[in-house]
Steps between C-alpha positions, in 0.01 A plus 500: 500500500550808742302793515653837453226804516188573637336827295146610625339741183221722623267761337132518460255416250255761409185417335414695175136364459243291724671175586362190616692233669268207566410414829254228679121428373442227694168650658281623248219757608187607315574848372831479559873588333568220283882498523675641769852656484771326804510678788701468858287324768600718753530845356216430217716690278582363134865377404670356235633135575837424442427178321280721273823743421722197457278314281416795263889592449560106455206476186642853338875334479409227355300619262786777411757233456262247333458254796161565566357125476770339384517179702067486572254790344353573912857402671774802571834393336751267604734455330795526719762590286813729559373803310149479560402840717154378633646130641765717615341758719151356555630128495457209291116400503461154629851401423667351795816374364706772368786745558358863517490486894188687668273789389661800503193716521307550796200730432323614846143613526467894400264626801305859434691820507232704429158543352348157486123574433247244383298580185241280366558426144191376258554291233257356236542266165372718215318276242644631103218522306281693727775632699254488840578329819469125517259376730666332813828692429537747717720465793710725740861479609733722735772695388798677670465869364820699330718676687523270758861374550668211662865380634706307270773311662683193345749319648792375259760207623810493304712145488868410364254325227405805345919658430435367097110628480463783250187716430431835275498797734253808344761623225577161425845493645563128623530494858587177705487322873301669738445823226331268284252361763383844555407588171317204487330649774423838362434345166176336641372803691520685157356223339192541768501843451438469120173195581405574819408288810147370655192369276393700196824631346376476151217707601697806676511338835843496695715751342745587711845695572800333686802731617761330677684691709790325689674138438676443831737269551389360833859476756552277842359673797826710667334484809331203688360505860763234663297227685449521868583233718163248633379631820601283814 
């Protein structure tokens, strides 16, 4: 196995409606938000988490190429076989023994570009034959607000594995090698684009646009500082 590319995709994700990513509730205070969207520890600023991106795009191919549960109903697939996209680029789950090589994908944290403010989000379970506010219901989360946007950046590793690989590109001309890994790529970021990301998607949380806008392949430095000799 030898690997021949390195491609880094960026972009940004912009969010079309308030968007929660979940963060930590371990200390709960009287009056307080409920759930809590992720934020950086240093900056206090929310992000999106690149396990977050990677997982969502995983669930949405599977479920477009009808492999969504197919080995256990709360396991991702793993199939490991030749044409399988998802084992391809994300990796066979919990398979150890097989020939696919590594993850292909890596998906890095998307830090705040701009925007970012916190709004406070009530929700409520609505009982249906009164249609009034359950008692004991009521509870408050954080959301990111729309607008804000974020920096997409994937990295994509290309092997001598991958020459046969063949994926659909967007007009549904077959495409192959390194080509077809891509697509795979920009496959699940539509596929997000169409669900959305965070908590709440079925309730208009986490709609979002993603525009990629370069796929570099990523060269040998030309220049390296030559190493000095040990002082005496």
């Amino acid at each position: 196995m030898r690997k021949k590319s390195h491609y880094v995709i960026t972009g940004t994700i912009e969010l079309k409606s308030g968007t929660r990513i979940g963060g930590s509730d371990d200390i709960l205070q009287i009056g307080g938000t409920d759930l809590t969207c992720i934020k950086d520890p240093v900056t206090g600023k929310p992000y999106i988490p690149g396990s977050s991106l990677k997982g969502k795009m995983r669930s949405e191919l599977e479920k477009y190429h009808g492999r969504f549960g197919r080995n256990n109903p709360n396991e991702p697939c793993g199939c490991a076989q030749e044409n399988c996209p998802v084992c391809r680029v994300f990796g066979p789950h919990k398979k150890v023994d097989h020939g696919l090589g590594p993850t292909r994908i890596l998906v890095r944290d998307a830090p705040l570009l701009e925007g970012g403010e916190i709004e406070l989000k009530s929700e409520t379970a609505i009982a249906r034959t009164s249609g009034a506010a359950q008692r004991g219901s009521l509870r408050t989360l954080e959301r990111v607000v729309p607008g804000s946007k974020f920096a997409l950046e994937i990295g994509l590793q290309v092997f001598d594995l991958d020459e046969k690989f063949t994926y659909e590109d967007e007009e549904e001309n077959t495409v192959q090698g390194g080509a077809a890994l891509y697509q795979v790529v920009c496959h699940g970021l539509d596929l997000i684009e169409q669900t959305g990301i965070g908590g709440g998607t079925s309730k208009g949380y986490g709609a979002v646009e993603i525009t990629i806008e370069k796929a570099v392949e990523v060269k040998r430095r030309k220049k390296c500082p030559q190493p000095s000799a040990s002082a005496e």
